[in-house]
Backbone of each chain as ProteinMPNN parsed JSONL, in Angstrom:
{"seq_chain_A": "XXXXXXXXXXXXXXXXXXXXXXXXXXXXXXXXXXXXXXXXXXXXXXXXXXXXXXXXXXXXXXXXXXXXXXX", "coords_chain_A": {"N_chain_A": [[0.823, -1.207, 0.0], [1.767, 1.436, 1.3], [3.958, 1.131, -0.742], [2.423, 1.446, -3.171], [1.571, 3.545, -3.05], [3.365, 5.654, -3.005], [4.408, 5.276, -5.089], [2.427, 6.171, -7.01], [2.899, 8.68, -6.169], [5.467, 9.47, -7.142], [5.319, 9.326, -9.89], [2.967, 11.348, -10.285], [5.166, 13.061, -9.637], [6.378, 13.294, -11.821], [8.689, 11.618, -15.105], [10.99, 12.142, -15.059], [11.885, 12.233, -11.946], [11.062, 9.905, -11.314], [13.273, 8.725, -12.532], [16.032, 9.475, -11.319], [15.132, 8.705, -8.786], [15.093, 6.017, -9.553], [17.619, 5.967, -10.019], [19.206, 6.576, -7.643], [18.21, 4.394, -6.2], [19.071, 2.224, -7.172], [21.998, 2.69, -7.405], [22.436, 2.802, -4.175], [21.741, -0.081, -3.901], [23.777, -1.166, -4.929], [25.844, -0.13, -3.445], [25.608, -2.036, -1.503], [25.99, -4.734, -2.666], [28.476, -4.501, -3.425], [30.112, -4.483, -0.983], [31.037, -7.544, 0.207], [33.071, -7.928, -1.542], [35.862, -7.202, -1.199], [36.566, -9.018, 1.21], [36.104, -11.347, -0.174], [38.445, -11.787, -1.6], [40.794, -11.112, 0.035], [40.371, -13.412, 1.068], [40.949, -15.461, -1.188], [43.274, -14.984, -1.658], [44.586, -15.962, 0.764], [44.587, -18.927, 0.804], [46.851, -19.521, -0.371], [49.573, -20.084, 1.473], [52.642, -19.769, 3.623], [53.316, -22.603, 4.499], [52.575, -23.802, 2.148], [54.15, -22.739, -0.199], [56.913, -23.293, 0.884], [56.879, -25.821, 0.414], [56.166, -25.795, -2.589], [58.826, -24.994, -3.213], [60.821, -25.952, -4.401], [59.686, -27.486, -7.095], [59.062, -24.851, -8.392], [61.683, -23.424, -8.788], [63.139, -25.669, -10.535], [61.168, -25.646, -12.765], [61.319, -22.823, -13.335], [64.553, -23.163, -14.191], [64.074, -24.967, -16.275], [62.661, -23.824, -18.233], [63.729, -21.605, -19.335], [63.187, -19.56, -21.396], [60.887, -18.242, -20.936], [60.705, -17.555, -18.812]], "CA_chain_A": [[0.0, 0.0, 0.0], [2.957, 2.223, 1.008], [4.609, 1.928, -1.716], [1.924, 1.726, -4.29], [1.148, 5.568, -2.927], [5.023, 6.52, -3.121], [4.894, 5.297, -7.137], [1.233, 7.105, -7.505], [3.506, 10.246, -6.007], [6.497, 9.334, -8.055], [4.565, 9.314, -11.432], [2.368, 12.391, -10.05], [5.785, 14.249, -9.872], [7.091, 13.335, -13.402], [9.257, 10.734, -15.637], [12.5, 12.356, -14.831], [11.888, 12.216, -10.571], [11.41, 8.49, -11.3], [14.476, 7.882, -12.969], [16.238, 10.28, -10.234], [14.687, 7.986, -7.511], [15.27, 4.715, -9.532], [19.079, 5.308, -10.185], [19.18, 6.341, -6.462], [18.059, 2.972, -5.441], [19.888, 0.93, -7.545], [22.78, 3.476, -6.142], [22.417, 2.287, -3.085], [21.953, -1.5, -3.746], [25.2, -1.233, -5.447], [26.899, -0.337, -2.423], [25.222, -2.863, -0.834], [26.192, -5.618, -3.055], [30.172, -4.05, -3.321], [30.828, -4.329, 0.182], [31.603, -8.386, 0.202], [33.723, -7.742, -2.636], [37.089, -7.13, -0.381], [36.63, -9.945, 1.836], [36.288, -12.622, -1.211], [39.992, -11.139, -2.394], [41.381, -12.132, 0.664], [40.32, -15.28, 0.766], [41.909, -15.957, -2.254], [45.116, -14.633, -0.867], [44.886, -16.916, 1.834], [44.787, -19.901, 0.121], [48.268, -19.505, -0.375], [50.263, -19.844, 2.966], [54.345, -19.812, 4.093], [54.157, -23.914, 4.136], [52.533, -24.275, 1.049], [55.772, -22.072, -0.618], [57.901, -23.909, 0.675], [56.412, -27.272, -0.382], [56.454, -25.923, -3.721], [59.911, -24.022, -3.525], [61.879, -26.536, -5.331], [59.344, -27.453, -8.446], [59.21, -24.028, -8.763], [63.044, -22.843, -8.924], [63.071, -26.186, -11.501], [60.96, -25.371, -13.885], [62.247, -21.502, -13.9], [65.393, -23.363, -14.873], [63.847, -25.675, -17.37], [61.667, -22.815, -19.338], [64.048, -20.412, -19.423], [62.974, -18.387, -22.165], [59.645, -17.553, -21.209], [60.91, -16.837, -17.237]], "C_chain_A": [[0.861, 1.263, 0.0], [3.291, 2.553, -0.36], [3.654, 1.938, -2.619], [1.279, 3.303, -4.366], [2.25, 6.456, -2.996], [4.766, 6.292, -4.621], [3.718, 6.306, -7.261], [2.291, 8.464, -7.342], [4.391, 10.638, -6.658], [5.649, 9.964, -9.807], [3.781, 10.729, -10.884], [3.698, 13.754, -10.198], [6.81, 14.309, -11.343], [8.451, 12.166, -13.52], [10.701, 10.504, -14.617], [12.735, 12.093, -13.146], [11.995, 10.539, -10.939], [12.355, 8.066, -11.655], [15.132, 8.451, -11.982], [16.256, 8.989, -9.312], [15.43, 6.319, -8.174], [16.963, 4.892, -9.198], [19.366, 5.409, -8.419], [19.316, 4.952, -5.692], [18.903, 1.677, -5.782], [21.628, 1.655, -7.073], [22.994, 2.721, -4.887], [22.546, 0.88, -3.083], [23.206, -1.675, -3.986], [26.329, -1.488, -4.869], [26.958, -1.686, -1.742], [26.328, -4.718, -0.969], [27.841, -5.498, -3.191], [30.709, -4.798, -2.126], [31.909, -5.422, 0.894], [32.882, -8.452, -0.493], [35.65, -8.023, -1.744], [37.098, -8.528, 0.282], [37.004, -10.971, 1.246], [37.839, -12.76, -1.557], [40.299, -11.698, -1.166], [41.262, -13.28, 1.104], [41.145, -15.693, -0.111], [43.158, -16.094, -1.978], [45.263, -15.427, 0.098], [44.706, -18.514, 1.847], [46.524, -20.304, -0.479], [49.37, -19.493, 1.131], [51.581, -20.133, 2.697], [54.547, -21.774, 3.466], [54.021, -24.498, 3.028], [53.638, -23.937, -0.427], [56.435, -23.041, -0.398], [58.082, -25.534, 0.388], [57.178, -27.219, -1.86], [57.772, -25.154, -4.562], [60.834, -24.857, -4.631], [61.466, -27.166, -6.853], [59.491, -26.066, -9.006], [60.755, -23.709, -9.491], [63.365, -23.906, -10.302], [62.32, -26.064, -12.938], [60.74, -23.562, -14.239], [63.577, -22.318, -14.894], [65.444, -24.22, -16.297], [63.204, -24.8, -18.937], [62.473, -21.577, -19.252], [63.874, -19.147, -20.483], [61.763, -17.947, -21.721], [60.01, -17.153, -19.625], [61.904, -15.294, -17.189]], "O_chain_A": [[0.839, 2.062, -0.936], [3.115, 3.588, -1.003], [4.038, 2.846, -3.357], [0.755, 3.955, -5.269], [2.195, 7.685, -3.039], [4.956, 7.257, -5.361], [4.078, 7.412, -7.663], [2.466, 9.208, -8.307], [4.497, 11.83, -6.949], [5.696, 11.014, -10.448], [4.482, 11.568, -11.451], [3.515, 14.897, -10.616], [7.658, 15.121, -11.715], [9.119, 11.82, -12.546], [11.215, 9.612, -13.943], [13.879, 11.7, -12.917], [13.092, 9.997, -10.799], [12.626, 6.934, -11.253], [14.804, 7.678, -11.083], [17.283, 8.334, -9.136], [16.127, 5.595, -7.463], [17.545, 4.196, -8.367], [19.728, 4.37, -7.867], [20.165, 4.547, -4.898], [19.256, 0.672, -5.164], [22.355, 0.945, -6.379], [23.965, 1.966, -4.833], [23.409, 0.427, -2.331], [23.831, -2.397, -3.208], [27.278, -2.237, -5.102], [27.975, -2.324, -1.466], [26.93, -5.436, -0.17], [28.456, -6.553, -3.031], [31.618, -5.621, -2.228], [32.892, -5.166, 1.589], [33.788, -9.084, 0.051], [36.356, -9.021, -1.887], [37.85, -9.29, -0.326], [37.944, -11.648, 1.661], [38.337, -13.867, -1.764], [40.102, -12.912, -1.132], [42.153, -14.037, 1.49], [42.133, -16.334, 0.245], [43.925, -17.055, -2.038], [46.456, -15.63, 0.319], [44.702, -19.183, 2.88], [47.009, -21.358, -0.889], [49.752, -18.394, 1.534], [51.842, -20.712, 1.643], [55.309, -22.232, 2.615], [54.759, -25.395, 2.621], [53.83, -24.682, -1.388], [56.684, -23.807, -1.33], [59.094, -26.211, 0.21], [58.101, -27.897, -2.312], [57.889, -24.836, -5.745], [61.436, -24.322, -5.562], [62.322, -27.383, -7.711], [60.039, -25.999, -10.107], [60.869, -23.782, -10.715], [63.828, -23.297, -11.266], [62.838, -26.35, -14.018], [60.119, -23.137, -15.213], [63.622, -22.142, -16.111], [66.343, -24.244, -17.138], [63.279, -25.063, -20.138], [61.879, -20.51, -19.097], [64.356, -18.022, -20.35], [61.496, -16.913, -22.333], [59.349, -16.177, -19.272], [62.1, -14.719, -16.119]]}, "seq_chain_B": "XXXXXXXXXXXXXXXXXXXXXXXXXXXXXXXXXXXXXXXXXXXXXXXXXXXXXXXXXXXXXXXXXXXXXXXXXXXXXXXXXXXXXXXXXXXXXXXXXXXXXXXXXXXXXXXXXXXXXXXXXXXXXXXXXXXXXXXX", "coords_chain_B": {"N_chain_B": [[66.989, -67.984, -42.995], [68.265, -66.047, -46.193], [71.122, -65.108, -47.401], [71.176, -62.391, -48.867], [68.791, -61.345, -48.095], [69.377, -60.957, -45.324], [71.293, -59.322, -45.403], [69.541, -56.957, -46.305], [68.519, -56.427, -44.355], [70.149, -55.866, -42.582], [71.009, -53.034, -43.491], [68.085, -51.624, -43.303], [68.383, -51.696, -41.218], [70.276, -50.061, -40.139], [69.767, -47.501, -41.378], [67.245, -47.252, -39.702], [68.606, -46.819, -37.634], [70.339, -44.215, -37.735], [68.218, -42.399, -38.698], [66.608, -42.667, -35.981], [68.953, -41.638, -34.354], [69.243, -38.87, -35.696], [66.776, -37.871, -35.224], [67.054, -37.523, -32.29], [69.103, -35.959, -32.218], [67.872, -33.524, -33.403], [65.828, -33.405, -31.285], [67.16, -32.152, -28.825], [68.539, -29.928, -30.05], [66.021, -28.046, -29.999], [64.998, -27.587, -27.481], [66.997, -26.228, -26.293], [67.277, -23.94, -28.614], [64.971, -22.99, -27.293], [65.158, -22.588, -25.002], [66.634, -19.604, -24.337], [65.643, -16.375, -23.797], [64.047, -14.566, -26.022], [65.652, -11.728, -27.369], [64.048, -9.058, -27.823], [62.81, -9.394, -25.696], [64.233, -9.918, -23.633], [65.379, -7.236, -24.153], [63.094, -5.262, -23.129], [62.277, -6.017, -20.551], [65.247, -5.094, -20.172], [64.787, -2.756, -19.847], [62.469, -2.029, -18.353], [59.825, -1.286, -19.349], [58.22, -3.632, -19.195], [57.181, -5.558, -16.788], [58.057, -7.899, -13.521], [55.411, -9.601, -11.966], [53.304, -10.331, -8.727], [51.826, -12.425, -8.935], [52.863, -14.516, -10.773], [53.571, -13.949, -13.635], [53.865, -11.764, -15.934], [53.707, -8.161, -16.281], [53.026, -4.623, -17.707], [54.648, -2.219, -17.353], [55.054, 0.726, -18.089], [52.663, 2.189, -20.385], [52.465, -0.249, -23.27], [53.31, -1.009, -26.131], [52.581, -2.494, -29.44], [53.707, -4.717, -30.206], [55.165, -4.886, -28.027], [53.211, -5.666, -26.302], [52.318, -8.334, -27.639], [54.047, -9.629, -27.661], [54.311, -10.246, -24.506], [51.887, -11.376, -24.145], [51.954, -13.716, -25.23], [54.166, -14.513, -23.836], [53.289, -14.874, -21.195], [50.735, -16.682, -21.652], [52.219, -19.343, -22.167], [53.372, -19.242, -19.891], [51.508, -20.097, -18.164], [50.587, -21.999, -19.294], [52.801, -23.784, -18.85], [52.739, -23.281, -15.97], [50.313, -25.098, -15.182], [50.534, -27.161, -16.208], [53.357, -28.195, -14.672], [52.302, -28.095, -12.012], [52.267, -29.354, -8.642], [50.9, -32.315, -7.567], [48.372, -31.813, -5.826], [48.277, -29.123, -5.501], [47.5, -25.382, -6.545], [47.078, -24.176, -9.431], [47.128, -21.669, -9.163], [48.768, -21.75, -6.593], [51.07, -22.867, -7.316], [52.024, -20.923, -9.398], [52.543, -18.431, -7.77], [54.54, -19.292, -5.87], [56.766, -19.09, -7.56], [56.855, -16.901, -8.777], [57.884, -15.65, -6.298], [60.322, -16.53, -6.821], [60.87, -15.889, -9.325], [61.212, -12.563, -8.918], [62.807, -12.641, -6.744], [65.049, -13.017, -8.516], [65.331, -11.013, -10.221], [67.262, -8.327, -12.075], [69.231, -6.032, -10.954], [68.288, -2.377, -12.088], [65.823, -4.041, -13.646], [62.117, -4.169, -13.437], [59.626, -5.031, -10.882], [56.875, -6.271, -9.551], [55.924, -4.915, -6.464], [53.764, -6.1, -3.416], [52.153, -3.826, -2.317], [50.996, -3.472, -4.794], [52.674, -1.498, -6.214], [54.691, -0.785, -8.529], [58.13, -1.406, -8.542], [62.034, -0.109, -8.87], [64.209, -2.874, -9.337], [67.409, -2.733, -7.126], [70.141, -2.684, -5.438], [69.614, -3.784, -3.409], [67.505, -6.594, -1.563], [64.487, -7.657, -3.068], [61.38, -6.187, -2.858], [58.993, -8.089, -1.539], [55.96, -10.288, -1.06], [55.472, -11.783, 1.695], [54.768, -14.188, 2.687], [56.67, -15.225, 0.803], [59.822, -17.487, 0.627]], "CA_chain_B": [[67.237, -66.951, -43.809], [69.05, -65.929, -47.472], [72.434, -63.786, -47.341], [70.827, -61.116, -49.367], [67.588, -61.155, -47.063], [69.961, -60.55, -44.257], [71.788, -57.902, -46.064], [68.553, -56.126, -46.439], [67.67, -56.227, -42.746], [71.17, -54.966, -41.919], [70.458, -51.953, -44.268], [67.277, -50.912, -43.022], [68.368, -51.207, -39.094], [71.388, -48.874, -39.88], [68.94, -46.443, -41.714], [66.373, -46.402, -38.392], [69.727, -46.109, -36.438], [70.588, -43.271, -38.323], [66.521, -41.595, -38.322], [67.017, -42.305, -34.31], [69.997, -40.252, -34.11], [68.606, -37.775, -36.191], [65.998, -37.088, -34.143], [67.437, -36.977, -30.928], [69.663, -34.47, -32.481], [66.745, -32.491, -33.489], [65.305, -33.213, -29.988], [68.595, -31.923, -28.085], [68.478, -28.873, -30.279], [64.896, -27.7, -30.418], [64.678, -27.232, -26.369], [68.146, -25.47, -26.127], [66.984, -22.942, -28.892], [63.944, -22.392, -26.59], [65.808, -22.159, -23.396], [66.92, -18.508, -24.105], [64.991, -15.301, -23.841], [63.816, -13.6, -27.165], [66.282, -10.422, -27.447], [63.071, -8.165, -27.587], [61.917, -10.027, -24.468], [65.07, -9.207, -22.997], [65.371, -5.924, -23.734], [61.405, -5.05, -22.796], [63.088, -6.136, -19.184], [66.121, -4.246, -19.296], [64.547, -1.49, -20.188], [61.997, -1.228, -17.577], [58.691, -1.464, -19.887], [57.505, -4.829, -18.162], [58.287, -5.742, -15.349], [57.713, -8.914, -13.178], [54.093, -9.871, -10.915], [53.38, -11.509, -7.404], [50.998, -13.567, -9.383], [53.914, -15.028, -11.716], [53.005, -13.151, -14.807], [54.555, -10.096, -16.612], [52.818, -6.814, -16.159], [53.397, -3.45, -18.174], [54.969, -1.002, -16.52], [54.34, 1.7, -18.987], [51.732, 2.069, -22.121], [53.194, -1.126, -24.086], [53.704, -1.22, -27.833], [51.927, -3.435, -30.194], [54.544, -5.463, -30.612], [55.633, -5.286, -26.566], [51.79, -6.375, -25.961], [52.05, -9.412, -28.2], [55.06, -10.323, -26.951], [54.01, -10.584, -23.029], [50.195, -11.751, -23.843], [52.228, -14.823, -25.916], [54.982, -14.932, -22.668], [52.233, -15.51, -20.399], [50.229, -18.271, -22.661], [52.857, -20.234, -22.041], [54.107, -19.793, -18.658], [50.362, -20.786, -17.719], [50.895, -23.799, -19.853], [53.914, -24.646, -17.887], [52.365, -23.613, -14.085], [49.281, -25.598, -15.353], [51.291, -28.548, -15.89], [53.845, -28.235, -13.249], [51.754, -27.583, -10.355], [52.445, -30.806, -8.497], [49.266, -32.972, -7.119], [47.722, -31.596, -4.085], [48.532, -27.403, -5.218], [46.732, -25.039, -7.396], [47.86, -23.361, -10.601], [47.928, -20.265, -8.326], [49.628, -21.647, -5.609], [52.287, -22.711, -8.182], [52.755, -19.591, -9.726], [52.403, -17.65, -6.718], [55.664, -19.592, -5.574], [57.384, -19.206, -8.922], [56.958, -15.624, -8.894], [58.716, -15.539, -5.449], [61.807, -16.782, -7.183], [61.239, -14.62, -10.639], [60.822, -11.274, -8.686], [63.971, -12.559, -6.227], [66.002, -13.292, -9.482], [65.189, -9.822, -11.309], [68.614, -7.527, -12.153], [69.081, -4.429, -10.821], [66.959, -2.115, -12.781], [64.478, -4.406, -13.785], [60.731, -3.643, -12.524], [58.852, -6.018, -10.34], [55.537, -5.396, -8.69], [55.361, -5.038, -4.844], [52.812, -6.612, -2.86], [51.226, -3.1, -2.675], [50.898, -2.954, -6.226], [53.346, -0.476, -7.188], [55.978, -1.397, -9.477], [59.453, -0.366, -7.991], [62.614, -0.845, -9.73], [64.956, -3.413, -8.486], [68.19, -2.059, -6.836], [71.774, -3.843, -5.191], [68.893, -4.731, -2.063], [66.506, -7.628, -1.641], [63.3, -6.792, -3.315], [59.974, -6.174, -1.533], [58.367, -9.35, -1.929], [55.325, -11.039, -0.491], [55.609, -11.951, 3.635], [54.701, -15.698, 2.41], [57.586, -15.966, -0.124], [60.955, -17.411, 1.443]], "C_chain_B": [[68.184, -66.522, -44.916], [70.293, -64.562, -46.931], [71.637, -62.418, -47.788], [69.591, -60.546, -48.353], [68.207, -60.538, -45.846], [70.821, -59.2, -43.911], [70.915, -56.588, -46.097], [68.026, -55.306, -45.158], [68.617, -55.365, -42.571], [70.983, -53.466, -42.364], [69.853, -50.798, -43.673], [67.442, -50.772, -41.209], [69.36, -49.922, -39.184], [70.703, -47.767, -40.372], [67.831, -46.451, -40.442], [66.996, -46.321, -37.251], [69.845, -44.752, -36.773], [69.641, -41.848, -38.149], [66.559, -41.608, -37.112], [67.506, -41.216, -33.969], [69.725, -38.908, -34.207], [67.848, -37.097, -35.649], [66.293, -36.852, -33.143], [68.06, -35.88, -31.064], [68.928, -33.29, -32.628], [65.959, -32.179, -32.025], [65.893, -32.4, -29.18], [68.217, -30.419, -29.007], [67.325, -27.955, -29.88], [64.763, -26.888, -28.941], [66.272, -26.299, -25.728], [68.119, -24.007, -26.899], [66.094, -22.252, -28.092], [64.307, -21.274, -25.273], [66.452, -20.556, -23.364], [66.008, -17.437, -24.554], [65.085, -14.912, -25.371], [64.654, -12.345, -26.711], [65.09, -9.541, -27.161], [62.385, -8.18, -26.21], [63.057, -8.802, -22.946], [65.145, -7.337, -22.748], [64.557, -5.084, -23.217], [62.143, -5.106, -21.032], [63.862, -5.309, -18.968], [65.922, -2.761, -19.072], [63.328, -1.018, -19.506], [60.543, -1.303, -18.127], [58.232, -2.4, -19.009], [58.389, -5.626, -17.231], [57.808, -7.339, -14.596], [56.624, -8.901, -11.663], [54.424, -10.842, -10.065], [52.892, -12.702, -7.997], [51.901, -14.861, -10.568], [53.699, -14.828, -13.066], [54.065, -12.222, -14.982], [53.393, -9.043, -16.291], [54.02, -5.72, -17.086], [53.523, -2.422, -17.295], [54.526, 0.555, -17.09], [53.308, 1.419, -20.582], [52.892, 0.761, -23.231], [52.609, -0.704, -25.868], [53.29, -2.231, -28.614], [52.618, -4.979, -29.724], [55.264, -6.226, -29.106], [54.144, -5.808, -26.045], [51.385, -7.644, -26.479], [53.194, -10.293, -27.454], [54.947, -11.019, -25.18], [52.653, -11.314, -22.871], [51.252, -13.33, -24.062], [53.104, -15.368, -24.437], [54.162, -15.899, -21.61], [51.209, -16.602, -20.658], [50.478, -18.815, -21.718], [53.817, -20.336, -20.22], [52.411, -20.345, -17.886], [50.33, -21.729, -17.904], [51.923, -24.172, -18.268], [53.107, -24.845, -15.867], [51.25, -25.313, -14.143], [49.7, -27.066, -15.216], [52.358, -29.354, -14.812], [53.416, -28.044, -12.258], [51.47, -29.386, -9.96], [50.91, -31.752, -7.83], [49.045, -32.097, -5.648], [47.866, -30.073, -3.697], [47.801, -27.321, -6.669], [47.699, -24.733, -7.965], [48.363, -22.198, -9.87], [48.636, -20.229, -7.419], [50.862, -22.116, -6.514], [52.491, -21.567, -8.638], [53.0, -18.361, -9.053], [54.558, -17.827, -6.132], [56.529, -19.685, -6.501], [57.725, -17.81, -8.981], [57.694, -14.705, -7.571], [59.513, -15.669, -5.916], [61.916, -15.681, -8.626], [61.684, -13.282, -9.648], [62.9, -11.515, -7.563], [65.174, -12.408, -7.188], [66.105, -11.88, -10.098], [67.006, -9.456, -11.034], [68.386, -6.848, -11.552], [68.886, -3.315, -12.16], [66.161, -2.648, -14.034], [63.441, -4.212, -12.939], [60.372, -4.782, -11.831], [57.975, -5.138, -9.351], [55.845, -5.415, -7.041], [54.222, -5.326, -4.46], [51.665, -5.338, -2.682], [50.56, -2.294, -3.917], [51.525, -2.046, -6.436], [54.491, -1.287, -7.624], [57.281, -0.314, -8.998], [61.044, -1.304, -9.017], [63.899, -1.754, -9.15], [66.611, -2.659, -8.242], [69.317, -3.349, -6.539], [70.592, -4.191, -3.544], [68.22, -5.847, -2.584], [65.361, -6.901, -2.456], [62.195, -6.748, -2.505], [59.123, -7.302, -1.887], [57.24, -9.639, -0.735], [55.491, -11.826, 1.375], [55.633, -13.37, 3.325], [55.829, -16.001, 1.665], [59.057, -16.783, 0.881], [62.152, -17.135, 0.776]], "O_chain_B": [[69.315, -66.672, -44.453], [70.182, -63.506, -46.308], [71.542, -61.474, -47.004], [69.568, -59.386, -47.943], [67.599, -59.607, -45.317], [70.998, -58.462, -42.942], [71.359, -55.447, -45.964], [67.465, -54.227, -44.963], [68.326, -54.181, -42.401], [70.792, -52.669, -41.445], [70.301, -49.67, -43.469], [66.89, -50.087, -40.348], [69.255, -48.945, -38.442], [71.027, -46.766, -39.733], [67.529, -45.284, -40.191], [66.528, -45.969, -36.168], [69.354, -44.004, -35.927], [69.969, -40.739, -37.727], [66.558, -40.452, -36.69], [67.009, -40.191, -33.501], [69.835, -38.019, -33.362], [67.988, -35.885, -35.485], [65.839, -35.78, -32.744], [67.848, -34.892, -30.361], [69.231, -32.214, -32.111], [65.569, -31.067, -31.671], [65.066, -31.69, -28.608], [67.414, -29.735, -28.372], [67.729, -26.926, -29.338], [64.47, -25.693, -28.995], [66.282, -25.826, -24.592], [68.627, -23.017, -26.371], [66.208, -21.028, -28.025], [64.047, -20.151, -24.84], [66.812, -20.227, -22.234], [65.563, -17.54, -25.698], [66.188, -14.954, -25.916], [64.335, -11.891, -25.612], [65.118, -9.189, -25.981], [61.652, -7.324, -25.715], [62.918, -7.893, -22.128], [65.037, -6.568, -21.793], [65.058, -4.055, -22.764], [62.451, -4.046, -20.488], [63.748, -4.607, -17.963], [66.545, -1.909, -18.438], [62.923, 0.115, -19.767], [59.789, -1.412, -17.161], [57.796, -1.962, -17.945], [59.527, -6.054, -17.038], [57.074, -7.981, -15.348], [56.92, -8.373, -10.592], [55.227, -11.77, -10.172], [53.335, -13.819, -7.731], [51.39, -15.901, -10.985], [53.653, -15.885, -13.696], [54.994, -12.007, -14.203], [52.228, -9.379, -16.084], [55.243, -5.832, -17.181], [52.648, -1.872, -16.626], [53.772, 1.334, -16.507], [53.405, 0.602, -21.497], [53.941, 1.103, -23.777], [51.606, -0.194, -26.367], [53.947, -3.216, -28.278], [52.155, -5.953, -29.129], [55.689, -7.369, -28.938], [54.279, -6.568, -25.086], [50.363, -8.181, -26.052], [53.11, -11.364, -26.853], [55.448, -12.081, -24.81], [52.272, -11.783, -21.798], [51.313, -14.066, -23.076], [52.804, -16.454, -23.941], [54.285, -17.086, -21.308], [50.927, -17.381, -19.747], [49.801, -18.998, -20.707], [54.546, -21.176, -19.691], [52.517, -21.107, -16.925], [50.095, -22.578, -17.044], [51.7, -24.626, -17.146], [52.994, -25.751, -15.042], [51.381, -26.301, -13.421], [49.335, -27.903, -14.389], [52.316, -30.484, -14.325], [54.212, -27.758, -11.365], [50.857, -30.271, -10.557], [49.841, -31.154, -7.951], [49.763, -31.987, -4.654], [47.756, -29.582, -2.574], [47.542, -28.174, -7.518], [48.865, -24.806, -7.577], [49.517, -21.769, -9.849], [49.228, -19.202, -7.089], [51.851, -21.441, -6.225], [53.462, -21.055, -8.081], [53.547, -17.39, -9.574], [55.447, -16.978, -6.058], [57.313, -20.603, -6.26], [58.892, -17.512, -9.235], [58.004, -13.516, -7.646], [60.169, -14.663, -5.645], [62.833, -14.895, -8.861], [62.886, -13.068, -9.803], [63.87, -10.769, -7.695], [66.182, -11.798, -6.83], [67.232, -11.647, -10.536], [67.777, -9.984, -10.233], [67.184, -6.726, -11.316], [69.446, -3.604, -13.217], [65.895, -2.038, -15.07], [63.676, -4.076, -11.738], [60.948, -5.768, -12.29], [58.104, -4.082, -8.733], [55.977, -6.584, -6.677], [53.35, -4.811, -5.159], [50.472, -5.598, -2.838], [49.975, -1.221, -4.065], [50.833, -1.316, -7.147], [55.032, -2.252, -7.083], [57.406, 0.91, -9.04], [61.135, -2.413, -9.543], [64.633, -1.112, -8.398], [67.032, -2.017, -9.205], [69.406, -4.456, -7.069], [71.066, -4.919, -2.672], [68.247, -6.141, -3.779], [65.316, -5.672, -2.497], [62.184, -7.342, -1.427], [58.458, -7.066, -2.895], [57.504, -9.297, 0.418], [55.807, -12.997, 1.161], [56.659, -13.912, 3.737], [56.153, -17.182, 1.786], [59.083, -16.386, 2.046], [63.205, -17.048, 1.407]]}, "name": "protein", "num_of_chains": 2, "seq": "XXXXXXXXXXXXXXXXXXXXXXXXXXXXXXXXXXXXXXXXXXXXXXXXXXXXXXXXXXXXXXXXXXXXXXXXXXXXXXXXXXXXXXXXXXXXXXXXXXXXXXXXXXXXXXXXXXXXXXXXXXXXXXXXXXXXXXXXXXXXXXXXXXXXXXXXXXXXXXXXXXXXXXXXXXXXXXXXXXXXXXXXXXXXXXXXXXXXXXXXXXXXXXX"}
């Protein structure tokens, strides 16, 4: 009911207030939906740890020395 | 078996001795031409244009050049190939090249670029470089 008397008021005050109001809202969701965004990234980064390095310290340093043109 | 029959055999073993050889020679060469940097590659490095990532990649340091943009898209291909295949059982592609790019970025010259962990590209000096807290 609310809102179907906020759109009647919306549309009562013209096209351009509605787009105004829509980008607003989707504005706002935007942030909304951003905010995880950081958190996911370090995750990723932490999927990588100190012992898993040095697990893979010595395939590594080997196939630097095996592919040397493209390292 | 006939003398000449035997003659024949001998023949054709010393000709797929021969095609053996041949190829190994070709084998032996083929991965020794590989094994050294493209000159353009090189110089793209010494010169500071691209520089070397945490992620074990190349990055552009400045606006690249057709020719310096084909060259590093093609670099990277193939070092994906390689992580992709070398990443041993029980690690990702990214945790292989993650630890790969610890040893590129330790290896750089002095002034070659490599990224820092806070994303800026600094240029390597006669110190350690700024590397990753996880690398060793």
């Amino acid at each position: 009911m609310i809102i179907s008397k906020m759109k009647e008021g919306l549309l009562a005050l013209g096209g351009k207030n509605i787009v105004v109001a829509v980008a607003l809202m989707s504005l706002a969701a935007c942030v909304q939906i951003k905010a995880p965004d950081k958190p996911i990234k370090i995750n990723l980064n932490i999927r990588i740890n100190q012992e898993i390095v040095y697990k893979l310290d010595g395939d590594a340093k080997k196939l630097i020395d095996q592919n040397s043109g493209i390292f | 078996m006939t003398k000449i029959g035997s003659q024949k055999l001998m023949g054709r073993k010393r000709w797929i001795a021969g095609a053996l050889l041949t190829a190994a020679a070709v084998a032996v060469a083929v991965p020794s031409a590989m094994a050294q940097r493209d000159p353009a590659y090189e110089a793209a490095r010494a010169a500071g244009q691209i520089g070397e990532q945490p992620d074990g990649y190349l990055g552009f340091v400045t606006a690249p050049t057709p020719d310096i943009r084909n060259l590093v898209t093609d670099i990277n291909i193939k070092r994906k190939a390689a992580y992709t295949n070398g990443a041993p059982a029980g690690s990702t592609v990214e945790q292989f090249a993650f630890t790969t790019a610890c040893n590129l970025i330790a290896k750089t010259k002095p002034g070659e670029k490599y990224k820092a962990p806070d994303g800026s590209w600094q240029t390597r000096g006669a110190d350690a470089p700024i590397r990753d807290s996880r690398c060793i």
